[in-house]
N, C-alpha and C positions, 0 to 999 in steps of 0.2 A: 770525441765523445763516446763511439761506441767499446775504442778502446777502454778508458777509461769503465764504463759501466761492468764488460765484462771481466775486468779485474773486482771492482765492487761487490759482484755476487758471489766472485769465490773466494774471495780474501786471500789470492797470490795470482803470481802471472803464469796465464796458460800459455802452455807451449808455442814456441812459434813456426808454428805450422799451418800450410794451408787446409781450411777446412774443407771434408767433402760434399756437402750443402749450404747454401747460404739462403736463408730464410728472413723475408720482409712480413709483418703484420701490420695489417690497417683496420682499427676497429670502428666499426659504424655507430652510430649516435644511439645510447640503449643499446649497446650490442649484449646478445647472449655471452655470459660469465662459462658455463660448461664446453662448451665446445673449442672454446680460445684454450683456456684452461688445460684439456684435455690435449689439444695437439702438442702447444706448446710446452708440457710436462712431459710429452712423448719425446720430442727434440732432447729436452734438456736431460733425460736419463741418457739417449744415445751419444752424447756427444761428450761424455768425459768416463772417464775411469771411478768404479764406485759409486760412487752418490755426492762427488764432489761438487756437478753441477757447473764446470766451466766451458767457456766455449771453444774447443779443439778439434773435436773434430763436424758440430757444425756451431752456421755464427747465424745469429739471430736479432731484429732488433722491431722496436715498435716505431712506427711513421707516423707521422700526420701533415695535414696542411699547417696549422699550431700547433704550440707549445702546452697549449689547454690542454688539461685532466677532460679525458674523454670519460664520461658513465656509463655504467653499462644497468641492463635493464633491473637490476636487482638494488643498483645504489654505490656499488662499487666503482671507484673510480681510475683506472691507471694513468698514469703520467707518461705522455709518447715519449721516445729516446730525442727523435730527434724529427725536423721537416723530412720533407721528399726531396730526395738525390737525384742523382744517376740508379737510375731502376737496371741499368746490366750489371749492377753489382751485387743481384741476388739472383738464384735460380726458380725460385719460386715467391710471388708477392700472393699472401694468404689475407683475403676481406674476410675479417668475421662479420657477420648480420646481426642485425636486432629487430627492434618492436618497428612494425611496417609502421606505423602510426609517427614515427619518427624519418620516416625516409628523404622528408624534403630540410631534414638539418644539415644534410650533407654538403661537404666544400666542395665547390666547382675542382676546384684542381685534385680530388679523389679521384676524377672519372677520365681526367686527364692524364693521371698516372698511370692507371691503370693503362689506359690507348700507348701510353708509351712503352710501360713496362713489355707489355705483349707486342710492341715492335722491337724490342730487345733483344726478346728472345727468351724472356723469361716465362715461365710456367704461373696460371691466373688459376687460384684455391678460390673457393668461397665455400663459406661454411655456413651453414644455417641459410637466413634469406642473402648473404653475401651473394647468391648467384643474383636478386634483383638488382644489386650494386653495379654486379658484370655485365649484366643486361640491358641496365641505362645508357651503357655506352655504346650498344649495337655489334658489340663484336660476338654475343652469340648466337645472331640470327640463323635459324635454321642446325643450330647445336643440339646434342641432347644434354639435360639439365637436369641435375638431380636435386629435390626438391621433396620436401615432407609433404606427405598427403593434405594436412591444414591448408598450407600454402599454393596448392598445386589452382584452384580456382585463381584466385591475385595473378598466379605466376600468366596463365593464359590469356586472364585480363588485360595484361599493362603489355605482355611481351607477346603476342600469338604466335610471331615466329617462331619462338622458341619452344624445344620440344621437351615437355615434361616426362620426367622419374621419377615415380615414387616410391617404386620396388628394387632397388637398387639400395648398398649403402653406401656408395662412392660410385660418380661417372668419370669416368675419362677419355673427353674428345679435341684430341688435337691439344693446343696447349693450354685447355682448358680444364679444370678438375674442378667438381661441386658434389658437396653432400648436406646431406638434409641436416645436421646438425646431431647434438645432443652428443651419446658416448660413441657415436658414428666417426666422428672425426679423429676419436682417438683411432683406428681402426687404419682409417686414412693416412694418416703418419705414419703408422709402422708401415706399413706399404708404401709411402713414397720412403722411409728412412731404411727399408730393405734392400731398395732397390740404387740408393746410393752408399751407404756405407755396410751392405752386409746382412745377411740374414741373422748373424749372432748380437749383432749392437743395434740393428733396428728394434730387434723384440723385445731390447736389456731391458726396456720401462714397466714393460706388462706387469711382472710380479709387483715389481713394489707400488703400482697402483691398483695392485688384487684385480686386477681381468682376468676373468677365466684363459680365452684363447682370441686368438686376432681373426678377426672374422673378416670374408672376403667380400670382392664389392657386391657381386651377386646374391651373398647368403640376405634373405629378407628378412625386415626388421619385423617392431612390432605394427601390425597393423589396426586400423579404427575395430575389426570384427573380436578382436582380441580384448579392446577395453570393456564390451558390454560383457564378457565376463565376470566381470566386477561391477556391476552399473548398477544395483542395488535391487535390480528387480527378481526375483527368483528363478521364475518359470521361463524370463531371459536368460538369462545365466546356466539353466539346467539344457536349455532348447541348442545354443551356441555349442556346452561341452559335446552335446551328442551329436552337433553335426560335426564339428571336427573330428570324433570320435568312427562317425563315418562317411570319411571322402569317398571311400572308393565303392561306397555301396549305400548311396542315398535313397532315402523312404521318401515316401508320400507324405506332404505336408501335413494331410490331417492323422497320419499316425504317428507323427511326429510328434503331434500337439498333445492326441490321445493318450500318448505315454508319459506327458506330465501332468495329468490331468484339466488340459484345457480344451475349448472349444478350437478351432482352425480360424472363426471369424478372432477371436480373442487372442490367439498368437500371435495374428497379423498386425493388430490394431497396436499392441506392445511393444513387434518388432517398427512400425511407422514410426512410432511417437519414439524411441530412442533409436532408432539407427536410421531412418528417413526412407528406409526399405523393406521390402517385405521379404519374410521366410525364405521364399526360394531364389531371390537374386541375391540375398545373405550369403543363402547354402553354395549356389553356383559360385559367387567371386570368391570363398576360402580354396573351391576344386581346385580353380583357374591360378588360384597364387601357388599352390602345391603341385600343380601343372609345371606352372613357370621354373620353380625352384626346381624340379627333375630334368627337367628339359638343360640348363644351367651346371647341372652340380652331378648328374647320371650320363650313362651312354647309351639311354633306353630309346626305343624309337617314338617318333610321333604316335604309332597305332597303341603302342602297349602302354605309354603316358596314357592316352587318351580312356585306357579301358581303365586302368588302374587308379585312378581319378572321376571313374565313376560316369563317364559320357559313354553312349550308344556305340559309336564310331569316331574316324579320326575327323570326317567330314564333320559331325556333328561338333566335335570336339574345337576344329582350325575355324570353323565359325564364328564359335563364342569366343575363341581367344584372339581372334581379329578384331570383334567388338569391346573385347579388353584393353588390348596392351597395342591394338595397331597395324602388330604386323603377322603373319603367316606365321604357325610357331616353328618349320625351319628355318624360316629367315631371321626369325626372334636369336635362335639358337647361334647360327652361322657369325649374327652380328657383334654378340655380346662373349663369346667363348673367349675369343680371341679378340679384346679390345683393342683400341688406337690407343697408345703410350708416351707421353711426351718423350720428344729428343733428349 
């Protein structure tokens, strides 16, 4: 069958060669349309010459428990290739995620795949909520998991073992890989398709789905502080550019407010009712994200992050970022520079 398919899309027989990835997809009931989309478009530039589109150099297929047209959350329905196999016959089995509201559709034998697959040897993607997929089964207890900020409350809820990312655009721990979703995944791809066929044919897809540049797991996305830039409220929207405008050299909340012409009790009450916090824990977590991403992506030290980001000292600074993200931001640094990589 998969023979056949993959003659179907390209309308001649690809080479017979063995491929250098082999890629399983499992889509969840309502699963998000962008993120499938986007990996699997990533796959399918690298894996042939052109824009031809066949499967050569990697092989690809859609699973299910049945034959049933799985939907996804928009109406769109794809038809799986084929049931579940032998799971070591792929290097990677990719769950795309959908609407939680739909999570108890799922087929007993999903979760059971997966338990096998990862006794295989095979590498477990989830994309969007696919990591609550991989979590039903327990094997990421006490993982980190990356996970969109929406989601990250549910994720704690249902899984507490498990350790949430939300600053992250891809984790990888052990032979686990999760990303929060959306054009995150394409990002994904080219990184896991770099790393098996090539820094020149993993990247082949970026142009002709116009992405700028491949972002890495650590560059941060967008985040919640980001949308009430657009939230419709003015003096919101004015209050946010200027504290981005300055991390490294934050004002006094009520001259904050003064300079857009509001009161300090009236900025507050704005920022509560759309962002469910006030002014100065707004202003601290953009420092603490900008903190993170230097820490990450510079060679600067904790003391000179700390000043350049606008905290007192580095004490003052590994405090709040304890109270952030968890850990001590060397150990933050130490742990995430040099990730775990699947075999």
């Amino acid at each position: 069958m998969l023979h056949d398919m993959r003659t179907r899309l390209s309308g001649s027989e690809p080479p017979d060669i063995e491929p250098d990835v082999k890629i399983a997809f499992i889509l969840s009931p309502d699963f998000t349309l962008l993120p499938f989309a986007g990996f699997i478009d990533a796959v399918r530039h690298a894996s042939d010459e052109a824009d031809n589109s066949r499967q050569v150099y990697c092989k690809w297929a859609c699973l299910s428990a049945t034959r049933e047209p799985v939907r996804s959350s928009c109406g769109i329905e794809v038809l799986p290739w084929s049931t579940f196999g032998d799971p070591s016959e792929y290097d990677y089995v990719v769950v795309v995620g959908g609407l939680l509201s739909s999570f108890s559709q799922h087929h007993p034998d999903v979760f059971r795949y997966i338990i096998d697959a990862k006794e295989s040897g095979a590498n477990i993607v989830g994309l969007c909520t696919g990591s609550f997929v991989i979590a039903e089964t327990g094997l990421m207890s006490g993982r980190r998991c990356g996970v969109h900020a929406h989601h990250r409350q549910e994720l704690v809820e249902r899984h507490p073992d498990v350790i949430p990312e939300t600053n992250e655009m891809y984790v990888f721990d052990g032979q686990f890989i999760t990303c929060p979703g959306g054009t995150a995944a394409i990002d994904l791809a080219v990184d896991i398709l770099c790393s098996h066929c090539g820094k020149a044919r993993g990247m082949k897809g970026l142009t002709a789905m116009v992405v700028d540049e491949h972002r890495g797991a650590h560059e941060i996305g967008r985040h919640p502080f980001q949308d009430l830039e657009d939230c419709g409220d003015r003096n919101i929207e004015r209050a946010v550019r200027m504290m981005r405008q300055n991390l490294g050299t934050p004002m006094e909340i009520g001259t904050l407010a003064r300079s857009i012409g509001v009161t300090p009790k009236q900025l507050s009450r704005a920022f509560v009712k759309h962002a469910n916090k006030t002014p100065l824990s707004l202003w601290r977590e953009m420092r603490l994200q900008h903190a993170r991403w230097r820490l990450l992506n510079t060679s600067r030290s904790v003391t000179e992050i700390a000043y350049e980001c606008g905290f007192a000292d580095s004490s003052h600074f590994s405090r709040w970022f304890v109270q952030e993200f968890g850990e001590p931001p060397q150990k933050y640094r130490i742990a995430r520079v040099a990730p775990i990589r699947p075999g």
